[in-house]
Structures are given as structure tokens and as C-alpha cells.
One Martini backbone bead per residue (centre of mass of N, CA, C, O) as a GRO file, in nm:
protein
  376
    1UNK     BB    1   1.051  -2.428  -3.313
    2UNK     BB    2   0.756  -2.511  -3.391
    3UNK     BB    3   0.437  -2.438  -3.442
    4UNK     BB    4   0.276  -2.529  -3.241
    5UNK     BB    5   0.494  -2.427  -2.995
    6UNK     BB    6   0.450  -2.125  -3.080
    7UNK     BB    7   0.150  -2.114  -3.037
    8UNK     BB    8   0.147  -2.209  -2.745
    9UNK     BB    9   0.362  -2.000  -2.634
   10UNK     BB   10   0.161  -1.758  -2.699
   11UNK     BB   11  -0.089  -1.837  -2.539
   12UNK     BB   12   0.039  -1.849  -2.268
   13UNK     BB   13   0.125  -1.531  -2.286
   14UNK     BB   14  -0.155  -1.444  -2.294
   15UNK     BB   15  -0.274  -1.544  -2.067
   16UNK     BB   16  -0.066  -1.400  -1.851
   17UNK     BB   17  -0.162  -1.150  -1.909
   18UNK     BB   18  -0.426  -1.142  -1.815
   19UNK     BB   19  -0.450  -1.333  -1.525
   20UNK     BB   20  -0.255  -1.085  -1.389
   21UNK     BB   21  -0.511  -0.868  -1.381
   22UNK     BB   22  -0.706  -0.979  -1.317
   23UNK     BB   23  -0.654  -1.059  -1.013
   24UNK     BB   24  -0.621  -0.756  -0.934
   25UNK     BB   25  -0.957  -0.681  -0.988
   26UNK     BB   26  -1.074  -0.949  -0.865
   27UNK     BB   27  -1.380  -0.978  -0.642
   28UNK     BB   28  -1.518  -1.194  -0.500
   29UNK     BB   29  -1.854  -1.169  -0.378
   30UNK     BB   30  -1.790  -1.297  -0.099
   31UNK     BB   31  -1.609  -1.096   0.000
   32UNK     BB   32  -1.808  -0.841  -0.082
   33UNK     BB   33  -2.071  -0.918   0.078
   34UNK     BB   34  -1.888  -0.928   0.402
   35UNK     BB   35  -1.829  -0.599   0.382
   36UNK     BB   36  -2.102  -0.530   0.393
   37UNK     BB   37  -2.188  -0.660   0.649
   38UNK     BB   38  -1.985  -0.497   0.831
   39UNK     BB   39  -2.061  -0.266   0.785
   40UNK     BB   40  -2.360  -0.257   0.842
   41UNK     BB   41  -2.280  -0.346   1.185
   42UNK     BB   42  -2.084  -0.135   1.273
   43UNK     BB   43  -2.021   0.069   1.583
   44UNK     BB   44  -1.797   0.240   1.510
   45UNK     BB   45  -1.653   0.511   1.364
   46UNK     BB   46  -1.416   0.399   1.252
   47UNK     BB   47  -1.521   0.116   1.161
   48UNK     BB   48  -1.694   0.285   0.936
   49UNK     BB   49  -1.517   0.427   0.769
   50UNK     BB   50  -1.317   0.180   0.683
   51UNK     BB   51  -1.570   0.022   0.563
   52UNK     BB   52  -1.611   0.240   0.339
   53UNK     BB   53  -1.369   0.285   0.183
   54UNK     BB   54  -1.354   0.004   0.086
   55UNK     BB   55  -1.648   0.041  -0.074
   56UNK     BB   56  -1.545   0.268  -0.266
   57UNK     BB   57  -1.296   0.135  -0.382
   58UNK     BB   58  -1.434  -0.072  -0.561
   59UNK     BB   59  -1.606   0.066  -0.700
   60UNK     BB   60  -1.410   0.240  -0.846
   61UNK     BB   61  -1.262   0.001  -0.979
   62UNK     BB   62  -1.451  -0.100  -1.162
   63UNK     BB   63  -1.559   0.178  -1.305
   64UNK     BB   64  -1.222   0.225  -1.378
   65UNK     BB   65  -1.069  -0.039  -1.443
   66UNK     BB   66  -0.905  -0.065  -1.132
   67UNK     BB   67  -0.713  -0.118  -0.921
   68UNK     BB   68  -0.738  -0.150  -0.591
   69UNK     BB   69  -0.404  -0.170  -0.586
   70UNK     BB   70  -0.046  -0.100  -0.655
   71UNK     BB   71  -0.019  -0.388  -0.544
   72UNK     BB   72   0.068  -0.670  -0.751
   73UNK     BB   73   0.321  -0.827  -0.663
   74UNK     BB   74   0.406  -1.136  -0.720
   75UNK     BB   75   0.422  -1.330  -0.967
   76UNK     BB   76   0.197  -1.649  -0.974
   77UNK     BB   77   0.202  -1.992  -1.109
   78UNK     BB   78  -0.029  -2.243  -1.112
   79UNK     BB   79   0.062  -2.567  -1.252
   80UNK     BB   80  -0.078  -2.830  -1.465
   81UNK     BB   81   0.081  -3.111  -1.648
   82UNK     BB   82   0.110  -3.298  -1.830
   83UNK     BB   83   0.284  -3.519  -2.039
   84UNK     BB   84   0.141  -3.469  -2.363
   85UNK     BB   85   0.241  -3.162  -2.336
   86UNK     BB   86   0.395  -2.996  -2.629
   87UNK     BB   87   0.539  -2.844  -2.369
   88UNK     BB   88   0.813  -2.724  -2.213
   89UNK     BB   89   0.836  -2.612  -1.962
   90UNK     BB   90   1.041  -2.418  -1.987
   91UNK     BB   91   0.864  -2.242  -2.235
   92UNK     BB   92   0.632  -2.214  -2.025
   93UNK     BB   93   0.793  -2.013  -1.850
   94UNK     BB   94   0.881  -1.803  -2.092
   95UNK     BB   95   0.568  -1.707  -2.134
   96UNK     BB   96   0.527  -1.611  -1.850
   97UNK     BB   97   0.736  -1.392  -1.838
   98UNK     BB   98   0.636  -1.245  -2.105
   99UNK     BB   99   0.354  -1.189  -1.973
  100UNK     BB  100   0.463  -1.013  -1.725
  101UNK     BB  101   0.574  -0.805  -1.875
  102UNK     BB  102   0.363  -0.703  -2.048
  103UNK     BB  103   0.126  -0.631  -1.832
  104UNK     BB  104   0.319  -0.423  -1.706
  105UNK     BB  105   0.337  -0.219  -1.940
  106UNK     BB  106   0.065  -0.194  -2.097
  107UNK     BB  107  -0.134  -0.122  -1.833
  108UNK     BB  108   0.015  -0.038  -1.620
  109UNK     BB  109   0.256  -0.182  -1.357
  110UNK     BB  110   0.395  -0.247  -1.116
  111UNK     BB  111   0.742  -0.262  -1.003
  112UNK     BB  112   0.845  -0.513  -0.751
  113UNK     BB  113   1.109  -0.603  -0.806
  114UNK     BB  114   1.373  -0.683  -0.610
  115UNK     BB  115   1.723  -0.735  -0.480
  116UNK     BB  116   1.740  -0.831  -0.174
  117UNK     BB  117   2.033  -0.647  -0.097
  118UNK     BB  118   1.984  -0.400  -0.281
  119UNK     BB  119   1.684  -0.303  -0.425
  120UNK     BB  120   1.739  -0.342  -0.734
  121UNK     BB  121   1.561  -0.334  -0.968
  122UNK     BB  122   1.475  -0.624  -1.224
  123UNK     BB  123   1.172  -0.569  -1.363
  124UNK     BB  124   0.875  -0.632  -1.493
  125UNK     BB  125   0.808  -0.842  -1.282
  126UNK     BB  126   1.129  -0.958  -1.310
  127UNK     BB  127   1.343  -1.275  -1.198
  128UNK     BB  128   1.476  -1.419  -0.990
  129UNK     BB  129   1.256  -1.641  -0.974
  130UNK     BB  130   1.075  -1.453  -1.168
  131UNK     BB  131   0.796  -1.614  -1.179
  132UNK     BB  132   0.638  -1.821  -0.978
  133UNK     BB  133   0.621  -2.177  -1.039
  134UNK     BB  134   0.429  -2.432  -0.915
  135UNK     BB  135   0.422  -2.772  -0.959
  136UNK     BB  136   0.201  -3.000  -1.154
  137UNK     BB  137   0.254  -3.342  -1.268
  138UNK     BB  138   0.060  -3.535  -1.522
  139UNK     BB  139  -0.055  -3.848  -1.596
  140UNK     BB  140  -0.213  -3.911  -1.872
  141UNK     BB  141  -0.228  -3.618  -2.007
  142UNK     BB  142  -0.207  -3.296  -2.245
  143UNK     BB  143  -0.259  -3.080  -2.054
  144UNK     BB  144  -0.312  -2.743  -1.924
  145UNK     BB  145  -0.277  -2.490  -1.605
  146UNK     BB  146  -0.344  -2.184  -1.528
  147UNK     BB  147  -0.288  -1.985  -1.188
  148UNK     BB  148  -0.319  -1.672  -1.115
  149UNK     BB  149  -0.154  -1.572  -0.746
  150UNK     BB  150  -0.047  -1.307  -0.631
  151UNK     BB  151   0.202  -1.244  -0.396
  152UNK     BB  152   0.056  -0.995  -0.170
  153UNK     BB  153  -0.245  -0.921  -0.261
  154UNK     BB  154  -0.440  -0.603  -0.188
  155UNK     BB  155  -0.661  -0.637  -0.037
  156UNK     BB  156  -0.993  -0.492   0.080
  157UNK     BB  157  -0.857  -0.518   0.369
  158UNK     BB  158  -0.798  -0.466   0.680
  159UNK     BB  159  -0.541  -0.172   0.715
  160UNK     BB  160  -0.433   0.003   0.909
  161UNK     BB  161  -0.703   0.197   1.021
  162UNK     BB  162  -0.870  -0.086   1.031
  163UNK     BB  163  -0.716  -0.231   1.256
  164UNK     BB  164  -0.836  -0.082   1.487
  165UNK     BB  165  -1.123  -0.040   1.489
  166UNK     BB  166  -1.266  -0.115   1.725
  167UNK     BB  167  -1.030   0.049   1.918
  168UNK     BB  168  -1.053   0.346   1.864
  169UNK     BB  169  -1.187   0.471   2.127
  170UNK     BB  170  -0.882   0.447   2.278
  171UNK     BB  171  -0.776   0.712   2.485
  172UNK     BB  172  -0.701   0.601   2.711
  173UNK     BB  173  -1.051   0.481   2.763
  174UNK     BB  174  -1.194   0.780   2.712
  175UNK     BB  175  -1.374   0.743   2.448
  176UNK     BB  176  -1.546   0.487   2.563
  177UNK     BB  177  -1.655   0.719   2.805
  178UNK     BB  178  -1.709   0.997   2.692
  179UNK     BB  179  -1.424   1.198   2.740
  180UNK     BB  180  -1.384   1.187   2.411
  181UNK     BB  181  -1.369   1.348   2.121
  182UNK     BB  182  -1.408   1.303   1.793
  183UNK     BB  183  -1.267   1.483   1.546
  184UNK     BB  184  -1.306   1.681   1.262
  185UNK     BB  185  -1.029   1.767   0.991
  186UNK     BB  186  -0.878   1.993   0.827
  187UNK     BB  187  -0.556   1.984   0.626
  188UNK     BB  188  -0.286   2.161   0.504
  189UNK     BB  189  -0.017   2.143   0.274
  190UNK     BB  190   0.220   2.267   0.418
  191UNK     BB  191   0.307   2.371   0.718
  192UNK     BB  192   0.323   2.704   0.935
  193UNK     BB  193   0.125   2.582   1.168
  194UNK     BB  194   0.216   2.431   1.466
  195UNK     BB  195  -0.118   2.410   1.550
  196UNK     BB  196  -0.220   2.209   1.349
  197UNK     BB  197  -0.132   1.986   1.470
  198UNK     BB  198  -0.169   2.031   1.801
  199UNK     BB  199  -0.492   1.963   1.753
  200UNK     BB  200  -0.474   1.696   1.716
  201UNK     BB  201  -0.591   1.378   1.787
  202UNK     BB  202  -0.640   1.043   1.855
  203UNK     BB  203  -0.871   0.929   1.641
  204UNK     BB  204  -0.891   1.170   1.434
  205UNK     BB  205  -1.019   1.316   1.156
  206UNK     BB  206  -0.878   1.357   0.838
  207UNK     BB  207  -0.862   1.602   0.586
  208UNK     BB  208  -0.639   1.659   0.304
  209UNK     BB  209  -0.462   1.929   0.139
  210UNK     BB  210  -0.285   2.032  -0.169
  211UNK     BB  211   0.047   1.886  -0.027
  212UNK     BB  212   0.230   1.538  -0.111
  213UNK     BB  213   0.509   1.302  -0.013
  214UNK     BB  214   0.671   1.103  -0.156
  215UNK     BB  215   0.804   0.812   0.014
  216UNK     BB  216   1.075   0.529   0.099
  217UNK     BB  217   1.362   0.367   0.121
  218UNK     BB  218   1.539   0.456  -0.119
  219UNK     BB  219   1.527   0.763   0.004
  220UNK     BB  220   1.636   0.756   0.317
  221UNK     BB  221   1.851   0.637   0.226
  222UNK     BB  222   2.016   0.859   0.084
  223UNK     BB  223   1.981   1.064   0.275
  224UNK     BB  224   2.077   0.928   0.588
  225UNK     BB  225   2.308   0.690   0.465
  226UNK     BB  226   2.433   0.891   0.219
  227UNK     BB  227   2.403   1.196   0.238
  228UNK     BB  228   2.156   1.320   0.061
  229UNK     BB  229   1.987   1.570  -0.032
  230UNK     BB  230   1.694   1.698  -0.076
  231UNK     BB  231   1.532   1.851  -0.382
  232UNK     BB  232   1.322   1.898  -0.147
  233UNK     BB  233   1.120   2.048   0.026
  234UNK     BB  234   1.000   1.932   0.417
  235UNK     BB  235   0.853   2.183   0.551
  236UNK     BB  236   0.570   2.042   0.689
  237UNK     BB  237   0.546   1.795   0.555
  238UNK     BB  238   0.391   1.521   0.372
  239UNK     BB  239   0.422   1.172   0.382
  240UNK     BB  240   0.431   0.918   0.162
  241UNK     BB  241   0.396   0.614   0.154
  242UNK     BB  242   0.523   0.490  -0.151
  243UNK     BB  243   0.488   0.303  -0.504
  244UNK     BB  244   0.397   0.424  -0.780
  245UNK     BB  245   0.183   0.415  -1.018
  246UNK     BB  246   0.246   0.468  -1.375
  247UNK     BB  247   0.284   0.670  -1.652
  248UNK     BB  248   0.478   0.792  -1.881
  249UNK     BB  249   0.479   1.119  -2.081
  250UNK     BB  250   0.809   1.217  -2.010
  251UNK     BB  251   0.987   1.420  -1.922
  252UNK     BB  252   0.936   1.424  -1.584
  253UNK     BB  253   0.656   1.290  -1.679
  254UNK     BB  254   0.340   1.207  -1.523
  255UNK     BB  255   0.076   0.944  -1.463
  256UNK     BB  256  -0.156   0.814  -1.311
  257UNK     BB  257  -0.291   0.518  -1.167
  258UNK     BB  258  -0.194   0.340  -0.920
  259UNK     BB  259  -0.225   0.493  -0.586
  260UNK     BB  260  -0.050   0.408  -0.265
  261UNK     BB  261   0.039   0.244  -0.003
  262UNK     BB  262   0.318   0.137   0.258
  263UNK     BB  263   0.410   0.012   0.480
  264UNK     BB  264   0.577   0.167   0.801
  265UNK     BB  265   0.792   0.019   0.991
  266UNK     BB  266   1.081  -0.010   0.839
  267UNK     BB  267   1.088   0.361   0.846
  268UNK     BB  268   1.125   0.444   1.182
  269UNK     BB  269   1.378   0.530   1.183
  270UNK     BB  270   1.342   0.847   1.036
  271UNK     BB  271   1.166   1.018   1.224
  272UNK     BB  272   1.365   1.220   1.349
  273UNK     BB  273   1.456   1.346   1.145
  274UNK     BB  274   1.282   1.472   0.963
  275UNK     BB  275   1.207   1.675   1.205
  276UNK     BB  276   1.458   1.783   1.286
  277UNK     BB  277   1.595   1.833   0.960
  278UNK     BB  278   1.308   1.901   0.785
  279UNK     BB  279   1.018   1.926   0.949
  280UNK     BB  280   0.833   1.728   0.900
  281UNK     BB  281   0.443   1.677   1.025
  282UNK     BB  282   0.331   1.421   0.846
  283UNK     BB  283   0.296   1.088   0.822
  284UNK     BB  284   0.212   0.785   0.633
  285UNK     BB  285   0.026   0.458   0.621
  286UNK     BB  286   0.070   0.103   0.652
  287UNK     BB  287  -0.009  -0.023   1.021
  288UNK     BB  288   0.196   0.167   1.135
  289UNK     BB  289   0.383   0.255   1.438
  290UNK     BB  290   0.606   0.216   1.646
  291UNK     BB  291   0.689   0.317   1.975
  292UNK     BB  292   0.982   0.493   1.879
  293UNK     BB  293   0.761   0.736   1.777
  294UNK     BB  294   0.678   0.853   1.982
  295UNK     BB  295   0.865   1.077   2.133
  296UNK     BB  296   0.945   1.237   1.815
  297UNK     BB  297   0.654   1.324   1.787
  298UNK     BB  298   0.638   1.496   2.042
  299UNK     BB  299   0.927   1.654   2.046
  300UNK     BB  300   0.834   1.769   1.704
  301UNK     BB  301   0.562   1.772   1.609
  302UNK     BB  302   0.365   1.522   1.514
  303UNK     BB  303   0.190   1.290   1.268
  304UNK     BB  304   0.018   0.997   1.239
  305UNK     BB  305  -0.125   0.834   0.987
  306UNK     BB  306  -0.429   0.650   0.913
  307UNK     BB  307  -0.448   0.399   0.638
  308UNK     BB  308  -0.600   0.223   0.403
  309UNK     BB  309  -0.568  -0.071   0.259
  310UNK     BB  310  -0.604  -0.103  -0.055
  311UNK     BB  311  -0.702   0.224  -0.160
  312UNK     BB  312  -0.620   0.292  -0.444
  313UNK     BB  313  -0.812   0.400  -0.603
  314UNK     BB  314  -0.959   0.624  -0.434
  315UNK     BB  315  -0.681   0.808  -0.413
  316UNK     BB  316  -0.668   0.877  -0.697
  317UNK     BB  317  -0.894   1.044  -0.705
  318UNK     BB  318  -0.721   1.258  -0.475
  319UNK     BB  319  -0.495   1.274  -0.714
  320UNK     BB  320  -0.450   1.522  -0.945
  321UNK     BB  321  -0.140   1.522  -0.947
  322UNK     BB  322   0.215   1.540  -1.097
  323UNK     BB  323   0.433   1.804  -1.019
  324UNK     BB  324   0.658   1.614  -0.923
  325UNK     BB  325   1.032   1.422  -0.975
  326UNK     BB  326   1.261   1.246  -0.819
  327UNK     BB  327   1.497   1.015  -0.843
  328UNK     BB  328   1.416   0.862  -1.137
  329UNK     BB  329   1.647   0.582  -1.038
  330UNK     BB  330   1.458   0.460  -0.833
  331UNK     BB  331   1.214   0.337  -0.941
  332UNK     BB  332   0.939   0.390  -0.793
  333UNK     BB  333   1.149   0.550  -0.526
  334UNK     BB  334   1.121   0.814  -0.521
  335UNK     BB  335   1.010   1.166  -0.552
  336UNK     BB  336   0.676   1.280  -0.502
  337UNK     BB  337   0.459   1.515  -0.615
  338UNK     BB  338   0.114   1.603  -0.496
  339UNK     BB  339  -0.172   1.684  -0.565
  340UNK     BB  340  -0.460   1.739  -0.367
  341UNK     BB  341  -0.802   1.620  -0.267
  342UNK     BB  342  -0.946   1.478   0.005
  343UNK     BB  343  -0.757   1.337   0.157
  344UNK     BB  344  -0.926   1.061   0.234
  345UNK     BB  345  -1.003   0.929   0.522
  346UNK     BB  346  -0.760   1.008   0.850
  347UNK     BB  347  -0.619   0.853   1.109
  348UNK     BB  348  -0.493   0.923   1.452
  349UNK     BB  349  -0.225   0.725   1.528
  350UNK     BB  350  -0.030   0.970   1.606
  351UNK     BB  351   0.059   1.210   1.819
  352UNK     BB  352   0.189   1.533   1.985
  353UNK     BB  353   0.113   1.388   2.275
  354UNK     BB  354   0.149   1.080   2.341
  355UNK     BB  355  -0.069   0.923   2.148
  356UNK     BB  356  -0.147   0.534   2.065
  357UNK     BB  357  -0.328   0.331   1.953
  358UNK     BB  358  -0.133   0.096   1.907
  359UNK     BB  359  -0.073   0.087   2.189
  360UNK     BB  360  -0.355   0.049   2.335
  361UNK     BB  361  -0.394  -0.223   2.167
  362UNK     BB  362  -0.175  -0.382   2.311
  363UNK     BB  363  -0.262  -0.331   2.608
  364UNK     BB  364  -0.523  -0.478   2.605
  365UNK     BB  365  -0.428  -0.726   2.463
  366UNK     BB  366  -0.245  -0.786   2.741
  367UNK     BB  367  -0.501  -0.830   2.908
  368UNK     BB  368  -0.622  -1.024   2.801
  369UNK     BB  369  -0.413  -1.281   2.814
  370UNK     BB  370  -0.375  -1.273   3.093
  371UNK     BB  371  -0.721  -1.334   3.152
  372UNK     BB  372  -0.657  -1.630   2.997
  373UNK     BB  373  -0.422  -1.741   3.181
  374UNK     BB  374  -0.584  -1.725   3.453
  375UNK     BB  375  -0.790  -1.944   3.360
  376UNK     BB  376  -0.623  -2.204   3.291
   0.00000   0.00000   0.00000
């Protein structure tokens, strides 16, 4: 390679470090201020709670120079090329696979690449086409254009206990009327009294303290598919779906960086297993949980929390340390525990009496439809 060549293609390799962290980062103005329009007009209680931590996550975010998410999603760059550009696309495609690598280490950002088949992480943020890189190639021109535009990148925007939003008034329509307070407690985690759990009710506002256990899709399916015991106790335990940012400090320590939640419907399988087999009392994450969950935590005294996607600046905030780690070939999909302080709020997705907010608002939403369908 030419001595142009060399440094053309460090200089893509340094914008795609830069511009990969940078979009992490960034919420343009007009985002930042339509949260602020819906804070300052919501009249749910929990629609304003909950807009209420998304805008604390920002500021949080900010101030510490940190991601608003810990979901860094998959580097995507959208490429516009001269035909007189001196560096041949192969190049320049090897230069930004090396910027997403370096931005990855450097920062620490999480690693989320894995084998579709496998689920086996392929590294630094790179694998098979990977990074994403849609092209558009320009006659008559000699320049180069990247913006990157990370796939799946978690805006702190409505998900999780923000999507119930006014809507989670009802526990089966009773709140909306008046006839069901919503409660703010306290609750320490790992719990030994089962009354702790069984005073919850949907909808009611949680702030968790104690210790917290990480917990992902390959720490379940080692459990349950491949029958390997958790070398944590889970008794009492609260779970929180999550794949944390972190910083390796030694053998076995981590620094926390950026720590949120994940998906939960596709870990819903594991729900009765947790509960009738490690006693498990409390799960968390992001989106809620299907209908199939109703039951096996009515029978087993469990309880769904929801909480805000997105918010992972915040939630950083509230885990004190990484006090240990199992599991370490796993990575980032360990089992983690963490102490936490304040850690929430969150709120009653699923109680242990039969009441799931997601499923009321499913039902309501479904009597929408009907009286539109019968409007045409």
C-alpha cells in the first residue's frame, strides 16, 4: 500500500473510532426536547415517572461522558464513495472493521456480535459482515462520506415500563376508577419473607436495594438446556436480564461502564424453572413478559418489574459495585452479581396475585380494534 493509501486509510480507521462512540452518545436537540414536551404534559402517574428517569438518564448521561445505553447495537456505516477516491472500498471497509474494534476496546463498549447459530461472540464488535456497510458509489467525484448509524441503537425512548404508559392505570380497569391506589415500596433483595413479594400489586412503584443478579439467554440455557448447576445461590433473588458494559480490572474483577437491561419475552421460558427450582422471587427487564408468565408466577409467588429501556446511564448510577462473576467464558453473558443503592424505579409489570398490566393493556387495545372494526 501506498504511503497515501496508509494514511488515508488511518484516517477512516480514526472517523470510524470517533464517529462509532459519537453516535452512541448523541441525542439531537429535537429528540431532547419533545421528552421534555411529553414530561411536562403527562398526566399518568406512571407516564410521568417514567418519563421523568428517561430525562434524568440523559442529563446523567452528559455529565458523566457516558452512553445513554449500554446497547451499543451493531456498527453500521453508510459509505458514499467517489469513483476518484484513492482508496479501494476493499481498504476502506478493513479500516472501519479496525475503528469499530479499536472504539470497542478503547472505550470499553459492549461486544454484541454473535454467531446467529451459535450465539457465540465473534468479537470486538466485528464478524461475518460485520460491520454493516451499505454503499453508494459516486461518479465524477474523488471523496469519501461515512456516517455511522449503529443497527438496533437504544434511544431513551418509551420501552419497557415506559410503553405501559398511561395505560397502566388499569389493574383490570380498577385504577382508572379509583378504586386501587398505587403504592411506592422498598424492597431488599434477596428476600426471606414471602409477604415481601406478596404485598406488590401491578402497577405499584419498587425501589430495590441490597444485591441484584445479571443474568442472560446463554447463562438459562446452560442452566436448563445443558443442566448445569448456577454456581450462585438464586434463592429470594432478583434477576435482571441485562449484558453489561464493563472494564476488566483482574482475574475476576470488573468495573462497572455502562450497565442496562434486555429484551425479556424471549427468556420467558425459564420462568416456572427459576422460581419452582431456585426460588428465584423477583425478574426484571425490558418490553415485559407474554401471557405464559401469568400463572407460573401467581403459583410460585414471583413478580415481573418493569423498567425503562434505555436508561442505562441512570441505572449505572445505582449498582455500587460487581461484587462477583461466574461464568466468565460467557462474556458479556456471565452471571453477575451487583450491590445496588436506589436502584429503580420500577414498576409492577406482573404481581404474584394474577394482574399483568401488559395483558390489560393487550385486552383493552383489543376492544379498540374491535369498536373500529365495527365503525367501517
Amino acid at each position: 500500500m501506498s504511503v497515501i493509501a496508509t494514511d488515508l486509510s488511518q484516517a477512516v480507521e480514526d472517523a470510524a473510532a470517533h464517529l462509532y462512540v459519537w453516535a452512541l452518545r448523541d441525542i439531537p436537540q429535537d429528540l431532547r426536547d419533545a421528552l421534555a414536551t411529553a414530561r411536562d404534559r403527562e398526566t399518568s402517574t406512571t407516564g410521568k415517572r417514567v418519563l421523568e428517569t428517561i430525562h434524568r438518564n440523559v442529563e446523567i448521561a452528559d455529565d458523566q461522558g457516558n452512553l445513554v445505553c449500554q446497547d451499543t447495537g451493531i456498527a453500521v456505516y453508510y459509505c458514499r464513495v467517489g469513483e476518484g477516491f484513492p482508496l479501494h472500498p476493499a481498504r476502506i471497509y478493513e479500516a472501519l472493521r479496525d475503528g469499530t474494534e479499536r472504539a470497542t476496546v478503547e472505550h470499553p463498549l459492549r461486544s454484541n456480535t454473535v454467531h446467529t447459530l451459535t450465539r457465540e461472540n465473534t468479537g470486538q464488535n466485528v464478524g461475518f459482515r460485520v460491520p454493516i456497510v451499505p454503499w453508494d458509489f459516486v461518479p465524477d467525484w474523488d471523496g469519501l462520506d461515512v456516517n455511522a448509524q449503529p443497527r438496533c441503537r437504544q434511544l431513551p425512548v418509551l420501552g419497557g415500563a415506559a410503553r405501559l404508559g398511561t395505560r397502566c392505570r388499569g389493574r383490570r380497569d380498577l385504577v382508572r376508577e379509583g378504586r386501587v391506589t398505587m403504592a411506592t415500596h422498598e424492597v431488599t433483595f434477596p428476600v426471606t419473607d414471602p409477604a415481601e413479594i406478596l404485598k406488590l400489586r401491578a402497577g405499584d412503584e419498587v425501589v430495590v436495594q441490597g444485591h441484584i443478579i445479571g443474568i442472560r439467554d446463554r447463562t438459562q440455557i446452560r442452566i436448563f438446556d445443558q443442566g448445569i448447576e448456577p454456581p450462585m445461590d438464586l434463592t429470594g433473588a432478583f434477576l435482571l436480564h441485562t449484558a453489561p458494559g464493563v472494564r476488566k480490572l483482574g482475574p475476576g474483577r470488573y468495573e462497572k461502564v455502562c450497565i442496562g437491561t434486555t429484551t425479556s419475552a424471549r427468556m420467558v421460558r425459564f420462568t416456572e424453572g427459576l422460581g419452582e427450582r431456585y426460588g428465584v422471587r423477583g425478574i426484571c427487564g425490558k418490553g415485559g413478559f407474554p401471557d405464559e408468565a401469568i400463572d407460573p408466577m401467581r403459583r410460585l409467588g414471583m413478580v415481573y418489574f418493569a423498567i425503562v429501556g434505555g436508561a442505562a446511564a441512570l441505572e449505572t448510577t445505582q449498582i455500587e459495585e460487581i461484587e462477583e462473576v461466574a461464568w466468565e467464558e460467557l462474556m458479556p453473558e456471565c452471571l453477575w452479581k451487583f450491590r445496588v443503592k436506589d436502584f429503580g424505579p420500577l414498576t409492577v409489570g406482573i404481581d404474584a396475585h394474577g394482574n399483568s398490566l401488559y395483558r390489560d393493556v393487550q385486552e383493552r387495545a383489543r376492544k379498540k380494534l374491535e369498536d373500529i372494526y365495527a365503525r367501517l
